[in-house]
C-alpha positions as CSV (number, residue, x, y, z in Angstrom):
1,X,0.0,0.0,0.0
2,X,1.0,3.6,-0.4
3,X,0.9,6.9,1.0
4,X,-1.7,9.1,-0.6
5,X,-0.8,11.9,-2.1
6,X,-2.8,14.6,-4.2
7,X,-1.0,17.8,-6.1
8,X,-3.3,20.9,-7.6
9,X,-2.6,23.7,-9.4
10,X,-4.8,26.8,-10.7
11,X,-2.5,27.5,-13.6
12,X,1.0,29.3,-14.3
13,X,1.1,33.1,-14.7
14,X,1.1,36.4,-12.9
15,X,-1.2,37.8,-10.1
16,X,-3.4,40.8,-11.9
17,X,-4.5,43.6,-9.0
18,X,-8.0,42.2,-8.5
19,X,-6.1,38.6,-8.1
20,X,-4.1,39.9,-5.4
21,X,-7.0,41.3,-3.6
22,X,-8.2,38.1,-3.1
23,X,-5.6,35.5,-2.2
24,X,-6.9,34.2,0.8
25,X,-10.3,33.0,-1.4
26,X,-8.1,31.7,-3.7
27,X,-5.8,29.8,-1.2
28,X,-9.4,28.8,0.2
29,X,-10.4,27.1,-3.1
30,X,-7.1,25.0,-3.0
31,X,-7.6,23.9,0.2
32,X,-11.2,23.3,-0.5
33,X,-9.8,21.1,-3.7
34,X,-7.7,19.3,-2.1
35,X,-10.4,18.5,0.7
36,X,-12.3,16.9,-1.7
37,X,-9.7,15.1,-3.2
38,X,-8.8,13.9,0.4
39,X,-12.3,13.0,1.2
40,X,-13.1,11.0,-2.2
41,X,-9.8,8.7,-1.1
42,X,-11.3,7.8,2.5
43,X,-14.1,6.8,1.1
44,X,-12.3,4.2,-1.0
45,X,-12.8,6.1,-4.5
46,X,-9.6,5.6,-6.1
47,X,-6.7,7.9,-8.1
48,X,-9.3,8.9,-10.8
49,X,-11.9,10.3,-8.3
50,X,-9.8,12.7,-6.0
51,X,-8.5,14.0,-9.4
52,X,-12.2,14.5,-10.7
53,X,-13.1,15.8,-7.5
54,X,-10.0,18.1,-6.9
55,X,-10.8,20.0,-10.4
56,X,-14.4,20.3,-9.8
57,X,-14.4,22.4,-6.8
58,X,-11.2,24.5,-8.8
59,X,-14.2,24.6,-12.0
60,X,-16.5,26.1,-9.6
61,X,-14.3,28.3,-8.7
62,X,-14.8,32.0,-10.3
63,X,-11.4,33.4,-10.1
64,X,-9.7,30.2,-11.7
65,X,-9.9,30.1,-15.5
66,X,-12.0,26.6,-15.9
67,X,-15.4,26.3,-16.4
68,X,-17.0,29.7,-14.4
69,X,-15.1,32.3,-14.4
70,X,-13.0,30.8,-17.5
71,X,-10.9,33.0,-20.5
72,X,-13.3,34.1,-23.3
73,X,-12.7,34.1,-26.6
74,X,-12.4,36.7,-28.6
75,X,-16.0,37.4,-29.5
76,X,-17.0,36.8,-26.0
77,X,-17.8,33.2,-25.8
78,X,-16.3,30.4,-23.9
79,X,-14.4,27.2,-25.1
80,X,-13.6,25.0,-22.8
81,X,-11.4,21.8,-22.5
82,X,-10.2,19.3,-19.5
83,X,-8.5,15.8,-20.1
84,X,-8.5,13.2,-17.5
85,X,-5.7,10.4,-17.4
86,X,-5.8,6.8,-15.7
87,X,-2.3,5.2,-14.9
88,X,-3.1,1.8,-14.8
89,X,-3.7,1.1,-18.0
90,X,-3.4,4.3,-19.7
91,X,-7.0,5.3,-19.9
92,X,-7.7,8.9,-21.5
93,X,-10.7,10.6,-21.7
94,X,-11.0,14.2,-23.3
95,X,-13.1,17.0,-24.9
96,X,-12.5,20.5,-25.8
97,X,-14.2,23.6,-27.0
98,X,-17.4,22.8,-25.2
99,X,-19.7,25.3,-24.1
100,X,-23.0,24.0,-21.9
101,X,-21.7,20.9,-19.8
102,X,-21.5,22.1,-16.2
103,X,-18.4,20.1,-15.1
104,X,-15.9,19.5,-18.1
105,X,-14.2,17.5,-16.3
106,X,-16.8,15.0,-15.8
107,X,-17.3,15.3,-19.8
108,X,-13.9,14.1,-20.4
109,X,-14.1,11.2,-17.0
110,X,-17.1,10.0,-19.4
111,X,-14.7,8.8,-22.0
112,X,-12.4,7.4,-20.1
113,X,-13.5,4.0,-21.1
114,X,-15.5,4.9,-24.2
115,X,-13.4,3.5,-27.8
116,X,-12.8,7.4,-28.7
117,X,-10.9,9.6,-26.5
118,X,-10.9,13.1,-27.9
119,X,-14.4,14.7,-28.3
120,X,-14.8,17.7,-29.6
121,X,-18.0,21.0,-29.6
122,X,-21.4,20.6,-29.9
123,X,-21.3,16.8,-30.3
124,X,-19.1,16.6,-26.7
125,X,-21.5,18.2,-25.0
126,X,-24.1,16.3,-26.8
127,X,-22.8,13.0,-25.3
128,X,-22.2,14.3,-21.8
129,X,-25.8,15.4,-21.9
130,X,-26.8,11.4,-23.3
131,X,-24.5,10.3,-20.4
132,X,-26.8,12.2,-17.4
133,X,-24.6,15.5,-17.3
134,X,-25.6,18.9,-15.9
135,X,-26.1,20.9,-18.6
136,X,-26.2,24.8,-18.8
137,X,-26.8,28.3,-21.0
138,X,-22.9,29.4,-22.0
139,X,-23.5,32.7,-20.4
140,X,-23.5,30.9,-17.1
141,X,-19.7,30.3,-17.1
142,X,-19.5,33.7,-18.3
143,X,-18.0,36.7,-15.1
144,X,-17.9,40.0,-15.2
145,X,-14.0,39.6,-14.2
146,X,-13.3,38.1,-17.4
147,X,-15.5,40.6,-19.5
148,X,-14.0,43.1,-18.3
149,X,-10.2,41.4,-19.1
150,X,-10.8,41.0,-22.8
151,X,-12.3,44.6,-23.0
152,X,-8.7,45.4,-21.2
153,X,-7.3,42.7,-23.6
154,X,-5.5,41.3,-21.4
155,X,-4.0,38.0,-20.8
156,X,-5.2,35.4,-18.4
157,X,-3.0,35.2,-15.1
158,X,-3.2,31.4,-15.2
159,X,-4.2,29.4,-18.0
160,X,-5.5,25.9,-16.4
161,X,-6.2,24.3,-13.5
162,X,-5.2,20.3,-12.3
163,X,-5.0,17.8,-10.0
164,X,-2.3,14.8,-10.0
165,X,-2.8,11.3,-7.4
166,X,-1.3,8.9,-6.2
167,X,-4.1,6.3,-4.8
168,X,-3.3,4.2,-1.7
169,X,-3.5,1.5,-4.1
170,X,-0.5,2.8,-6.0
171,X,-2.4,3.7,-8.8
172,X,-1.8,6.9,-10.8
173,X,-4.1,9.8,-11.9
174,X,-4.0,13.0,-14.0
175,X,-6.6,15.3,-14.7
176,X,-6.8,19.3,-15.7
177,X,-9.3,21.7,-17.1
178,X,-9.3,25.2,-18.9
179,X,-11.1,28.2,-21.0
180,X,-7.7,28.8,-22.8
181,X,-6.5,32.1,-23.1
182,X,-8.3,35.5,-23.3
183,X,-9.1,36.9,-26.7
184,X,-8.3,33.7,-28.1
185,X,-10.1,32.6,-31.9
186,X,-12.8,30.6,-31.8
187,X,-11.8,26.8,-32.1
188,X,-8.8,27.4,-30.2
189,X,-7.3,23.8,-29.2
190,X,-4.2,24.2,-26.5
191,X,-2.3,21.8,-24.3
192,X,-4.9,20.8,-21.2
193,X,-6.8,18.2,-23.1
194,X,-4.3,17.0,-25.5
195,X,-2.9,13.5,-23.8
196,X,0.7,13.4,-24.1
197,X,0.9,17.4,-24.1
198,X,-1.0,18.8,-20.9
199,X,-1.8,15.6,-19.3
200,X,-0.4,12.1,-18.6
201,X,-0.4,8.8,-16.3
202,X,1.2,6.4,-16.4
203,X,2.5,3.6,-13.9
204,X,5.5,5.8,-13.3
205,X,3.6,9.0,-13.1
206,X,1.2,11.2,-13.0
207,X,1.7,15.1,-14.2
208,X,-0.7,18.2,-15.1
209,X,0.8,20.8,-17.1
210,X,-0.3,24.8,-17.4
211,X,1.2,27.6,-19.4
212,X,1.8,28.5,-23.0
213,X,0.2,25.9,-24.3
214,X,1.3,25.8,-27.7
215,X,5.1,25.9,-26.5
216,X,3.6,22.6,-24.4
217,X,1.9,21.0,-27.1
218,X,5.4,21.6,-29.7
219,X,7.3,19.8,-26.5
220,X,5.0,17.3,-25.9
221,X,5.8,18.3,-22.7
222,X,3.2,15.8,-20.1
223,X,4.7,12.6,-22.3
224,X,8.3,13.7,-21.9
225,X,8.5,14.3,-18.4
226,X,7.5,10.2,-18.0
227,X,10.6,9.5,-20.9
228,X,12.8,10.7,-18.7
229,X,11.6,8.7,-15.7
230,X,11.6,5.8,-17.3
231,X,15.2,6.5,-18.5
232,X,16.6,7.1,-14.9
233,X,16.3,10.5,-14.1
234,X,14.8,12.2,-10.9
235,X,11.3,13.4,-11.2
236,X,13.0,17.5,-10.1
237,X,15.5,17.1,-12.8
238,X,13.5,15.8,-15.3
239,X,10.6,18.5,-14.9
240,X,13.3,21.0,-15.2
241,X,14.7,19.5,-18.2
242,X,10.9,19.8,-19.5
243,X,10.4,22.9,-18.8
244,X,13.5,24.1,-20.0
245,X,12.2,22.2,-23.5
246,X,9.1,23.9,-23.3
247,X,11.2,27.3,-23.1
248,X,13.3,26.3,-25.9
249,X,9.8,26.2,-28.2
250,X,9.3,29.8,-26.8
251,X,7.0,29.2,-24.3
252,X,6.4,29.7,-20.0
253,X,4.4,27.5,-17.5
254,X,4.7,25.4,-14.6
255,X,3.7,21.3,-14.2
256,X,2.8,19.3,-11.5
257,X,3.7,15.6,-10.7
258,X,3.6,12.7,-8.4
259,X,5.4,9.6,-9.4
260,X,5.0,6.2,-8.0
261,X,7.8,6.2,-5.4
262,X,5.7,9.5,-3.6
263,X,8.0,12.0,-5.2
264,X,6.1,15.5,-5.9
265,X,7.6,18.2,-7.9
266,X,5.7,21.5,-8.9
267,X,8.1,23.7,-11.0
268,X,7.1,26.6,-12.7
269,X,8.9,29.3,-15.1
270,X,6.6,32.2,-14.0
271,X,5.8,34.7,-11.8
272,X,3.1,32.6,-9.7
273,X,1.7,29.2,-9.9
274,X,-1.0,28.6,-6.9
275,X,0.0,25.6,-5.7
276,X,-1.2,22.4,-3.1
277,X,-0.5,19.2,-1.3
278,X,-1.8,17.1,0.9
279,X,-0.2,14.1,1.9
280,X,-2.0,11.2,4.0
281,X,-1.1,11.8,7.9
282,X,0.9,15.5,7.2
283,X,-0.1,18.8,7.2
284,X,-1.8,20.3,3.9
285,X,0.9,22.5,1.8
286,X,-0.7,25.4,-0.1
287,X,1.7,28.3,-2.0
288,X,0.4,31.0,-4.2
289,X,3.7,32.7,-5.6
């Protein structure tokens, strides 16, 4: 048996002014995340659920760009995208540029064992809906924070949010969920639900990545971060050496990781990256800068 262990992040970036004035809610919806995360593990849920969990508390969230409160796009609307990952045998489940299912998270859990694993728009939410799904207007993930950004044009202080496990079981988890970037065009696709880019597990590991996504995607950043495991190197080093990949395609963000041994690492290239962990038995860890 093994120590749990669950990692979140609410994306790589900067703290704007009306960020700042509110730390202590955001620090409160880490905690609040990783609660839930903690919780769904006692009650003998597994990797996959504390994951789920962990991001649907950070989707509800409205100062965390994911589901309310997410990026628009530039003519106003939201995208959005999550990708959920299960170690043991490499499960994926995805969807992205979706617009009315409440939780996108649970969208992408639902094809976790489904024979596609990308799904993609109207016909994503159109099978979350067949599967039971809370379903919604797209103005309800829309905030009066984020109107106001892309009138500012400005960019999104963190681009994602995720959750990363390791089940008592040993059993690995990934999961993480976005609206993108601010102002973005329509149709938009960046790292978060891209397996292999944003998000991975595998039996070694389990990583969530946030950031410039396109410098992710071009890196295939989640998938090499597990190469380099598997060759021998130590889960700090080799998220360094990703991130210092990720750079070299022009690009900033942050990762975070647990690997089968109960190694965390939760690097990051920016200013901030809001940060937490709770380990079974010890105190919870939560850092915003």
């Amino acid at each position: 048996m093994s120590r749990p262990i669950v990692a979140v992040h609410a994306g790589a970036g900067t703290f704007g002014e009306d960020l700042r004035e509110q730390l202590e809610a955001c620090r409160d919806a880490l905690a609040t995340a990783l609660r839930a995360a903690a919780t769904a593990l006692e009650d003998g849920e597994g990797a996959v659920a504390a994951v789920r969990s962990a991001v649907m508390v950070m989707e509800s969230f409205p100062l965390f760009n994911a589901g309310t409160g997410a990026a628009l796009c530039a003519d106003g609307s939201v995208e959005l995208s999550a990708a959920l990952m299960r170690g043991s045998d490499r499960a994926a489940g995805a969807v992205a540029a979706i617009a009315r299912t409440r939780h996108p998270i649970l969208a992408a859990e639902g094809l976790l064992d489904a024979p596609q694993v990308l799904m993609i728009g109207r016909h994503a939410d159109e099978y979350a809906a067949a599967r039971g799904l809370e379903q919604c207007e797209p103005y309800e993930f829309v905030t009066e924070r984020q109107l106001r950004r892309l009138a500012e044009h400005a960019a999104s202080e963190h681009g994602t949010v995720g959750a990363v496990c390791l089940g008592p079981d040993g059993s690995l988890a990934a999961a993480t969920s976005t609206g993108g970037r601010t102002g973005q065009l329509r149709g938009r696709v960046g790292d978060s639900p891209l397996i292999g880019a944003g998000t991975w597990a595998d039996r070694r590991l389990a990583t969530s990545c946030t950031g410039e996504g396109e410098a992710f995607i071009r890196a295939g950043a989640a998938r090499l971060l597990s190469t380099l495991v598997e060759r021998g190197e130590a889960l700090d080093a080799a998220a360094q050496t990703v991130l210092e990949e990720v750079r070299s395609c022009g690009g900033r963000g942050g990762l975070i990781a647990v690997d089968a041994a109960g190694n965390v690492t939760l690097p990051f290239t920016t200013a901030a990256m809001p940060r937490g962990v709770w380990r079974a038995g010890e105190p919870t860890i939560i850092e915003l800068g």
